[in-house]
C-alpha positions as CSV (number, residue, x, y, z in Angstrom):
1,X,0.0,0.0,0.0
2,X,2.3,2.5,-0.9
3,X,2.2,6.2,-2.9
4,X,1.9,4.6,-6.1
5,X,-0.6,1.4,-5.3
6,X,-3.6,2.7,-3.3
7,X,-6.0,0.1,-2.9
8,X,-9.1,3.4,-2.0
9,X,-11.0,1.5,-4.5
10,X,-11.0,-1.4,-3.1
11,X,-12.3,0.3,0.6
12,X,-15.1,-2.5,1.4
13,X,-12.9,-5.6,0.9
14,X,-9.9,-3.4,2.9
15,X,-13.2,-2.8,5.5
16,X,-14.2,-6.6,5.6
17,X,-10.6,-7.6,6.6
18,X,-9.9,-5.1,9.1
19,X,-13.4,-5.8,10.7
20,X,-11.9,-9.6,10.7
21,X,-8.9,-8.5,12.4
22,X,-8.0,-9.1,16.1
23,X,-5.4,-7.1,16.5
24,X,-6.6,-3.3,14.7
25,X,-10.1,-4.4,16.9
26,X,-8.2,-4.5,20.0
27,X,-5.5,-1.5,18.8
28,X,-8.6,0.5,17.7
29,X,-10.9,0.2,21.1
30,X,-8.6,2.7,22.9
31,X,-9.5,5.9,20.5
32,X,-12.7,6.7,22.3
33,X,-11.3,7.2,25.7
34,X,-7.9,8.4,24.3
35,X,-8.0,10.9,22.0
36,X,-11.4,11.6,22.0
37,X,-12.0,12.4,26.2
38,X,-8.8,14.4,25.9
39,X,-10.2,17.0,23.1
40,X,-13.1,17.7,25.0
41,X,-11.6,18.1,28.4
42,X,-9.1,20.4,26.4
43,X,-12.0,22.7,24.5
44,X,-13.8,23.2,27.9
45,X,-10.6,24.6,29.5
46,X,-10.6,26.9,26.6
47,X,-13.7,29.3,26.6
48,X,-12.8,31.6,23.7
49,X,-11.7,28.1,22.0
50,X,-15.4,28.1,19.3
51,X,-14.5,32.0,18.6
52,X,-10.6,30.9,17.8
53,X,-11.8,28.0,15.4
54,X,-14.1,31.1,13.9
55,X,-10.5,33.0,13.2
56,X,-8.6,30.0,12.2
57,X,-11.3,29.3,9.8
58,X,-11.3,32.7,8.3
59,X,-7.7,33.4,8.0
60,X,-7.5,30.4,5.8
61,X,-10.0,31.1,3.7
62,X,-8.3,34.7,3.2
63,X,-4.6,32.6,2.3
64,X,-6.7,30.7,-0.2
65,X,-7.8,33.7,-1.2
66,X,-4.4,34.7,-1.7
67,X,-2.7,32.1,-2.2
68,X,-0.3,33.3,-5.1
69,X,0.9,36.5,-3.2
70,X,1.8,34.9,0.1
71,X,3.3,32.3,-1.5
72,X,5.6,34.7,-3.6
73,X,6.0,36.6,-0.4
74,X,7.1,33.4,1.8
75,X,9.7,32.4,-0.9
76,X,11.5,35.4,-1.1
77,X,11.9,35.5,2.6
78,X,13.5,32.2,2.2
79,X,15.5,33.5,-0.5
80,X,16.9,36.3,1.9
81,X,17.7,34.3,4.6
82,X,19.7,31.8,2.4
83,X,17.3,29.4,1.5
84,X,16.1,27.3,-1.7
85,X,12.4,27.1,-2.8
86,X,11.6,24.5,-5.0
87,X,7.9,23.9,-6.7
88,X,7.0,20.6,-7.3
89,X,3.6,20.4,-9.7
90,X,3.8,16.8,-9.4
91,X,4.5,14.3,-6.9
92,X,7.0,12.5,-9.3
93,X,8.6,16.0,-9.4
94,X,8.8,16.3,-5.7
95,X,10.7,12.6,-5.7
96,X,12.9,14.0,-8.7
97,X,13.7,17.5,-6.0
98,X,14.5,15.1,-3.0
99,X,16.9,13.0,-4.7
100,X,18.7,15.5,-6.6
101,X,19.9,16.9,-3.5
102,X,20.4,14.5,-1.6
103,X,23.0,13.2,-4.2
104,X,24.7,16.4,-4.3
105,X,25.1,15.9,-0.7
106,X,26.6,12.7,-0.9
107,X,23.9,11.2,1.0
108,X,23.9,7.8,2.1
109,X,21.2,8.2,5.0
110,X,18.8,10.5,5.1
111,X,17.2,11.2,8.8
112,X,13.1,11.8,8.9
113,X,11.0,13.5,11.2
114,X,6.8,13.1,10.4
115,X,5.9,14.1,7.3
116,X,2.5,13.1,5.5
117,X,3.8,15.1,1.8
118,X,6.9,12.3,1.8
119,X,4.0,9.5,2.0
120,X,2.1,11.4,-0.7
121,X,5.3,11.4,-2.7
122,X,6.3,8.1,-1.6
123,X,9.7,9.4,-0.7
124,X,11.3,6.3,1.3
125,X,10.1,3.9,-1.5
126,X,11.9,6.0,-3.7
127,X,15.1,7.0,-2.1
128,X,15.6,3.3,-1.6
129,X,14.9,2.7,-4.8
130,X,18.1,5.0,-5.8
131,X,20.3,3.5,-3.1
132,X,19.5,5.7,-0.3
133,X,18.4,4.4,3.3
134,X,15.7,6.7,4.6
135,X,15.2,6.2,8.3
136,X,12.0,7.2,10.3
137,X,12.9,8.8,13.3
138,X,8.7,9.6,15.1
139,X,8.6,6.1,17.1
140,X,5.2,5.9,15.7
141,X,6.6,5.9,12.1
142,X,9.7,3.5,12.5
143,X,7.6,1.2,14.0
144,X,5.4,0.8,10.9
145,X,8.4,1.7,8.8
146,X,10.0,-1.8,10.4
147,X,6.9,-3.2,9.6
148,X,6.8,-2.1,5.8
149,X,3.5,-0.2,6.2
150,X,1.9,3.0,5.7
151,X,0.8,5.5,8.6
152,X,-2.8,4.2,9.3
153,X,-3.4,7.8,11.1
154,X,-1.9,11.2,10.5
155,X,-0.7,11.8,14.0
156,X,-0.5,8.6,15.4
157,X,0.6,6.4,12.5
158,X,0.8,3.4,14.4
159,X,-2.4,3.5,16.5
160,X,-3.4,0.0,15.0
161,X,-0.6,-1.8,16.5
162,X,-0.4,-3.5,19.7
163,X,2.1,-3.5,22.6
164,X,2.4,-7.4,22.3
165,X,3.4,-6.6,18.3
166,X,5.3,-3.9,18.6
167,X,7.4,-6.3,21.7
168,X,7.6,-9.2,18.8
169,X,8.5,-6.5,16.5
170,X,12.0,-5.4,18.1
171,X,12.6,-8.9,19.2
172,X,12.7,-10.1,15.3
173,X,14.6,-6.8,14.0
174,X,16.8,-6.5,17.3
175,X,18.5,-9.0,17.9
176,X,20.5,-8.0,20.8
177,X,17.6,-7.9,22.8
178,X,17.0,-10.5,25.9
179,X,14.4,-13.0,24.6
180,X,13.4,-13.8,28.5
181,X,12.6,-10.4,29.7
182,X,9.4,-9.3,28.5
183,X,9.0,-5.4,27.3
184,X,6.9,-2.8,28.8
185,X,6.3,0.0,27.5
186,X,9.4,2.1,29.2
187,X,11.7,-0.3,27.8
188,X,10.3,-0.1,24.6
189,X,10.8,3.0,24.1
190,X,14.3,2.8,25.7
191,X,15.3,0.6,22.7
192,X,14.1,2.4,20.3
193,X,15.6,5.8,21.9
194,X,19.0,4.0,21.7
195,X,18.6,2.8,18.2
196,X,17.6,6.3,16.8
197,X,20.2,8.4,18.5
198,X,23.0,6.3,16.1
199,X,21.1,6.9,13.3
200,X,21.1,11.0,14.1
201,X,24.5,11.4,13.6
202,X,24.7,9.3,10.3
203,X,22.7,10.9,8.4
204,X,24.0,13.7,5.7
205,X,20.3,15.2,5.0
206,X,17.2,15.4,7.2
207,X,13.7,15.3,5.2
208,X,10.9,17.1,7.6
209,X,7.6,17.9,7.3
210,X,5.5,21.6,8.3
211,X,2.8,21.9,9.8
212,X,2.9,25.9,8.4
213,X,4.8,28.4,6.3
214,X,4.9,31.7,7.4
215,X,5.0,34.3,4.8
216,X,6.1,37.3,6.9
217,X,9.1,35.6,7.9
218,X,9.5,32.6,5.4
219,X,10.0,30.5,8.7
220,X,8.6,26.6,8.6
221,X,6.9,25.4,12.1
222,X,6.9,21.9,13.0
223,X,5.2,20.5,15.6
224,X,6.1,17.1,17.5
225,X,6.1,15.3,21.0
226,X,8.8,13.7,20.6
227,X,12.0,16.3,19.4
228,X,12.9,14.2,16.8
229,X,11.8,17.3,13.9
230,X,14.3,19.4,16.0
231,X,17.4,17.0,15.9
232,X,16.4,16.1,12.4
233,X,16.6,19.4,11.1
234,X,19.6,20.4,13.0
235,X,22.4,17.9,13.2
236,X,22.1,16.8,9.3
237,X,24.3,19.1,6.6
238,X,21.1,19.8,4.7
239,X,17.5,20.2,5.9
240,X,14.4,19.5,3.1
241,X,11.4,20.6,4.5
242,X,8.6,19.1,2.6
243,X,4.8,20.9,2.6
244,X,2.0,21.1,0.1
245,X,0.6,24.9,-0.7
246,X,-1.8,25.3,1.1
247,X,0.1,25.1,5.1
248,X,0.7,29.1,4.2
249,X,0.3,31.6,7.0
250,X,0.3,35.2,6.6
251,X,2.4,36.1,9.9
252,X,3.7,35.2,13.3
253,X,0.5,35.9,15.3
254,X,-1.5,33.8,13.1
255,X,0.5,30.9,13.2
256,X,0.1,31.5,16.8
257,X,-3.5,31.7,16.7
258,X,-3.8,28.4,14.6
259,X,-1.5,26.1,17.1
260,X,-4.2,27.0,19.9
261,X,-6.3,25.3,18.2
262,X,-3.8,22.5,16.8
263,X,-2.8,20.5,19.6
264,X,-6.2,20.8,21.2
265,X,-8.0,18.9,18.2
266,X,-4.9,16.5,17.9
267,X,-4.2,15.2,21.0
268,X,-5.8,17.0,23.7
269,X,-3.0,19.3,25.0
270,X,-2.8,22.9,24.9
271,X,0.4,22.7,23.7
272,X,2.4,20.4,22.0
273,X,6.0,19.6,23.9
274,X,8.0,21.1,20.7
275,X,7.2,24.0,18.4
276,X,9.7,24.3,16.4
277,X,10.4,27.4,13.8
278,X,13.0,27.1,11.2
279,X,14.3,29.9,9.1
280,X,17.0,28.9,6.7
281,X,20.7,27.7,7.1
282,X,23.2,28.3,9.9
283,X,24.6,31.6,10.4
284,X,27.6,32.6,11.2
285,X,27.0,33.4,14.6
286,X,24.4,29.8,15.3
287,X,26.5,26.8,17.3
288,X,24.7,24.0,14.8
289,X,22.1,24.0,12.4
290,X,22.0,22.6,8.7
291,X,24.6,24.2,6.2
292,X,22.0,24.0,3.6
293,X,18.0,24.8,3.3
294,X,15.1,23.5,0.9
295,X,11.4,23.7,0.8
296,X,10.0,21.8,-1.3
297,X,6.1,23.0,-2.5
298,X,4.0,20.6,-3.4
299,X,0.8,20.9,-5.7
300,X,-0.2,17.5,-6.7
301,X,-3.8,18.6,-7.4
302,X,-4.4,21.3,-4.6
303,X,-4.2,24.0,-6.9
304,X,-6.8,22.5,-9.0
305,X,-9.6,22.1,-6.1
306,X,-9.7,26.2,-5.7
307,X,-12.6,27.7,-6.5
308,X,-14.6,24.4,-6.6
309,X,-16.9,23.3,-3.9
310,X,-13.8,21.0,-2.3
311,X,-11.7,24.5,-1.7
312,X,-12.4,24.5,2.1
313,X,-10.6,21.3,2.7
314,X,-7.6,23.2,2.1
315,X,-8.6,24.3,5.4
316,X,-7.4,21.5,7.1
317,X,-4.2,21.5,9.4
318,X,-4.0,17.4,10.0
319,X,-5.2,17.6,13.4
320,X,-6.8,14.4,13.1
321,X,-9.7,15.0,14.8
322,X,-11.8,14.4,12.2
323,X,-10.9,10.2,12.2
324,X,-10.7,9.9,16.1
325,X,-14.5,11.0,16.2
326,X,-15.5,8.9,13.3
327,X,-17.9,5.6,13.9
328,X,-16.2,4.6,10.9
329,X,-12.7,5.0,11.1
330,X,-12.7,3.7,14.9
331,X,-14.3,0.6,13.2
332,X,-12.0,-0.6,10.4
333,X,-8.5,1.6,11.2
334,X,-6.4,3.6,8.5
335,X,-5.6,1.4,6.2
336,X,-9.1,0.4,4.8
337,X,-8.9,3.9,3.3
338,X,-6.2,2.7,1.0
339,X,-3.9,5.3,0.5
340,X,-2.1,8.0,3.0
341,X,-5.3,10.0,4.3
342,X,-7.8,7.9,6.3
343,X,-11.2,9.1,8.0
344,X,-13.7,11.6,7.0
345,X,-10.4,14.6,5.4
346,X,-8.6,11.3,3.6
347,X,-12.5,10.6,2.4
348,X,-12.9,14.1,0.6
349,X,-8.8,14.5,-0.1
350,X,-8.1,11.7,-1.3
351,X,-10.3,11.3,-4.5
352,X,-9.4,15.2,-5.1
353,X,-5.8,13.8,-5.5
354,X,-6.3,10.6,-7.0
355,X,-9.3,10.9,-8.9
356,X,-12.6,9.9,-8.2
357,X,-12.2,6.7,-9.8
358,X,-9.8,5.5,-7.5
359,X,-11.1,7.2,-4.4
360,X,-14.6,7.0,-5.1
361,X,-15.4,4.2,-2.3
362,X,-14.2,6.6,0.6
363,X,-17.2,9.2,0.5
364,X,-19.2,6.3,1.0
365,X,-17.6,5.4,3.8
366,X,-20.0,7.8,6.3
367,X,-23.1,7.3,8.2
368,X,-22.9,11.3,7.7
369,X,-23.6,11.3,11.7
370,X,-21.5,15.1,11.2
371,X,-19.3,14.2,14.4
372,X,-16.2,15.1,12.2
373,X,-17.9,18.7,11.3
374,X,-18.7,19.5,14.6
375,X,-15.0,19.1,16.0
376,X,-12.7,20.1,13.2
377,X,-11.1,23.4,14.1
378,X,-11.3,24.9,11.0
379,X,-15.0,24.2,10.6
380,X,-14.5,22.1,7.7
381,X,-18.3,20.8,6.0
382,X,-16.6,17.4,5.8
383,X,-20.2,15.8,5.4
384,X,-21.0,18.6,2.6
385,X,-18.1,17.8,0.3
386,X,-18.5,13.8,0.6
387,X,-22.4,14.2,-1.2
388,X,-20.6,16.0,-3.6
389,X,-18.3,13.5,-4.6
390,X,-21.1,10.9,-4.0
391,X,-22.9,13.2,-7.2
392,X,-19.8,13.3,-8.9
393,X,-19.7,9.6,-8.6
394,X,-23.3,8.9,-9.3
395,X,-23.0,11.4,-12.3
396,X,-19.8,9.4,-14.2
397,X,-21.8,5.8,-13.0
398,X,-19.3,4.5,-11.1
399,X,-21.5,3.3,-8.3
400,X,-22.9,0.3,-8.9
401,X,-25.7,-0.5,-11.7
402,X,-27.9,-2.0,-8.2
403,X,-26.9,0.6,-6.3
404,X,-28.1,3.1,-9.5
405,X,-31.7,1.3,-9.8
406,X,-32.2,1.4,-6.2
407,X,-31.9,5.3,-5.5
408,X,-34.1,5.7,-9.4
409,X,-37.2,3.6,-7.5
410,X,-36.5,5.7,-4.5
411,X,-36.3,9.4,-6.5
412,X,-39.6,7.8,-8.2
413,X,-41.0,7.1,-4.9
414,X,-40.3,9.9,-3.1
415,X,-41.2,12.1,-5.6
416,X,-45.0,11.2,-5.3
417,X,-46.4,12.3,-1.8
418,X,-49.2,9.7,-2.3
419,X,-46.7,6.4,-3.2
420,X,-44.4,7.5,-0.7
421,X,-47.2,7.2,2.0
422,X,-48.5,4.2,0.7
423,X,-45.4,2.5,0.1
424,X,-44.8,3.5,4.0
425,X,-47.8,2.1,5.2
426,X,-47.4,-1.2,3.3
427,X,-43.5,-1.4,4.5
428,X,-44.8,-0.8,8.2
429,X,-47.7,-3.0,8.0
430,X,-45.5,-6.2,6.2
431,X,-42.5,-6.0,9.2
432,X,-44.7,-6.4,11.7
433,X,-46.0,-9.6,10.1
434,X,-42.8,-10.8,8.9
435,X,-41.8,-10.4,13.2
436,X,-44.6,-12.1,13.9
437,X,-45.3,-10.0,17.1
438,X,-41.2,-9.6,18.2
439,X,-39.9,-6.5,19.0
440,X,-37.1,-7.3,16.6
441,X,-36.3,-8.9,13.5
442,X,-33.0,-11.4,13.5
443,X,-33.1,-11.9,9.5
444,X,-34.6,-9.7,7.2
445,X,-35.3,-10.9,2.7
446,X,-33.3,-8.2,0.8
447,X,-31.8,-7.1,4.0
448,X,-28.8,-9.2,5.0
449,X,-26.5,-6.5,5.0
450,X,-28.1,-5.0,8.0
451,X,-29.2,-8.0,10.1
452,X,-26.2,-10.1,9.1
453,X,-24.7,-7.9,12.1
454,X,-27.4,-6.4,14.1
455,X,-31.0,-6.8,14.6
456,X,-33.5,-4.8,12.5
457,X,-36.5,-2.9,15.0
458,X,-40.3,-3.4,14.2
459,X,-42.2,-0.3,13.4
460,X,-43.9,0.9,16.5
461,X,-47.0,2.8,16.1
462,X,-48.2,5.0,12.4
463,X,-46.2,6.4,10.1
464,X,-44.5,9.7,10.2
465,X,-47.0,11.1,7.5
466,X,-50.1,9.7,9.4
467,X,-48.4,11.0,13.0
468,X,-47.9,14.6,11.3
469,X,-51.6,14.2,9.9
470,X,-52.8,13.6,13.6
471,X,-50.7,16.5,15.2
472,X,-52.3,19.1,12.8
């Protein structure tokens, strides 16, 4: 499952097997009372927290509004400060950036902190590919990395695996490790710790993502738990910082304004334990810091989606908030989404970048409950934008030809006051024969996809026509 292979259109077999799978069950039954209690707790400590999401959402909406000048703005600020700016169109062109300097650095390792742009581009497929040994260095990420996966979340890209996998893991890629003394979670991380502090020093280039650009100063800000952006940014020769268009902010105080609301949504704090803000090569005067200093801008479709209904999820700042509230994503994990955005943003981005052939499955992939509208601090209509690509969809007859006769019978229907009520009537009055008097119906004729896994309820009382009726 990798940049160039996403399986997004094959979502419902990815959803079957996760469903079937112990493991992402178990891994996935801690989001509710993880991420999910911690938000909240965080946005009631915060009163003025619904009137910063308000400015958060506004400022964005005046970048993309803007996009061309701020961008022009943040590169020459770059340029002064002795900085490169390179634009990729394409992810292929991104890949083509990356390597070419990292083989004019010599570069035989290359050091990562979190970035979701390299999994876009597929960076560590391809620097491999050319000979160079790309090493994750967020726990999270060289655990899956290990594994030969993809991120299954955007902040937590190994929520789906378990302690006991993780301990079977290290065992199997670590050999030094004592087989008899079982790992908690302190000495996991101890191992891990001492295996990553090596790799620090080896590395010739350091490949980071941004969580923002800031135009008035041309600064990049990346924001981590861990310190691993900070040491990979710093100790390597050359720093790449790697961000798509749309992370632009016009100045300092904005970029405040939006981490208020960052680390709240993601993970519950009110701050996150590193903000860092990067602004070119060493000087002079600085004890360490890279000798060199790229941005690489990435398109790959974004430019594209403004001024069309899916502008506002440029918006989004990969909080994740969006996927811990979903019924859905807590049920099948990342990976079902096929590709490197999961949950209700990956469900709207990820067609937008791949095409809504490939990604067509995801918008589907929604009981449209709106939890992920309702906590997303830049107000994104999430819900909104997947019936748009559901019309898109419907309009190119990609869903199925079943699925296509169905919702014709049910525009028919509903399109006649008088069927619609009879055809209620008759549906009511035929379940409660077919229970035979039960509150609840185990198996249900042309219904198997719902009771197959939960019991269908017996009308109860008249239709909703006939209790309006009674009420007037």
């Amino acid at each position: 499952m990798s940049a160039f292979h996403p399986t997004s259109a094959r979502f419902k077999q990815n959803a079957r097997e996760a469903l079937a799978n112990v493991n992402i069950q178990a891994a996935m039954s801690t989001t509710g009372s993880g991420f999910v209690g911690k938000r909240a707790a965080a946005r009631a400590a915060l009163p003025e927290f619904d009137d910063l999401r308000d400015r958060a959402r506004d400022l964005k909406n005046h970048v993309l509004g803007h996009l061309d000048l701020y961008l022009e703005h943040y590169e020459d600020q770059v340029t002064k400060a002795g900085g490169h700016v390179h634009w990729a169109e394409t992810a292929e062109d991104a890949r083509r950036i990356v390597l070419e300097i990292c083989r004019k650095a010599g570069a035989k390792t290359v050091n990562k902190g979190k970035t979701m742009i390299s999994e876009e581009c597929g960076i560590n497929d391809y620097l491999e590919e050319n000979g160079i040994q790309p090493v994750e260095t967020d726990l999270g990420e060289y655990i899956i990395q290990l594994r030969r996966e993809a991120p299954s979340h955007i902040i937590a890209p190994a929520i789906h695996v378990t302690v006991p996998e993780v301990d079977a893991l290290f065992r199997e890629k670590h050999g030094h490790l004592d087989k008899d003394r079982p790992l908690d979670h302190a000495l996991l991380l101890a191992e891990a710790r001492k295996i990553l502090r090596e790799k620090y020093f080896e590395a010739e280039v350091g490949i980071t993502g941004a969580n923002m650009l800031v135009a008035e100063t041309g600064q990049s800000v990346i924001v981590t738990n861990e310190g691993n952006g900070d040491l990979s940014q710093s100790l390597p020769r050359v720093h790449i910082v790697m961000a798509s268009l749309e992370k632009i902010v016009p100045t300092l105080e904005d970029a405040a304004n939006v981490l208020r609301v960052l680390a709240r949504s993601a993970t519950g704090q009110e701050m996150s334990v590193y903000t860092t803000f990067s602004s070119g090569p060493k000087r002079d005067a600085d004890p360490d810091g890279p000798e060199e200093y790229h941005v690489v801008l990435l398109d790959n479709g974004r430019s594209g989606m403004i001024g069309t209904e899916f502008q506002e999820m440029l918006r989004c700042i990969r909080c994740g908030a969006c996927m811990n509230h979903c019924p859905v994503y807590q049920a099948v994990g990342g990976h079902a989404y096929g590709w490197v955005y999961p949950g209700p943003m990956g469900a709207v981005l990820t067609p937008s970048l791949i095409g809504v052939e490939e990604g067509g499955q995801l918008p589907n992939a929604s009981t449209f409950c709106g939890r992920c509208e309702s906590v997303c601090p830049m107000r994104i209509p999430l819900p909104k934008m997947m019936r748009h690509w559901r019309e898109r969809e419907f309009e190119r007859q990609l869903t199925p030809g079943a699925a296509r006769f169905g919702l014709g019978v049910w525009r028919m229907v509903a399109g006649r006051r008088w069927l619609y009520g009879l055809a209620s009537r008759m549906g009511a009055f035929g379940l409660r024969v077919w229970s035979r008097g039960r509150a609840r119906i185990r198996k249900l004729p042309l219904g198997r996809g719902w009771t197959d896994h939960r019991d269908f309820p017996t009308p109860q009382g008249g239709t909703f026509q006939g209790q309006w009726r009674a009420k007037r």
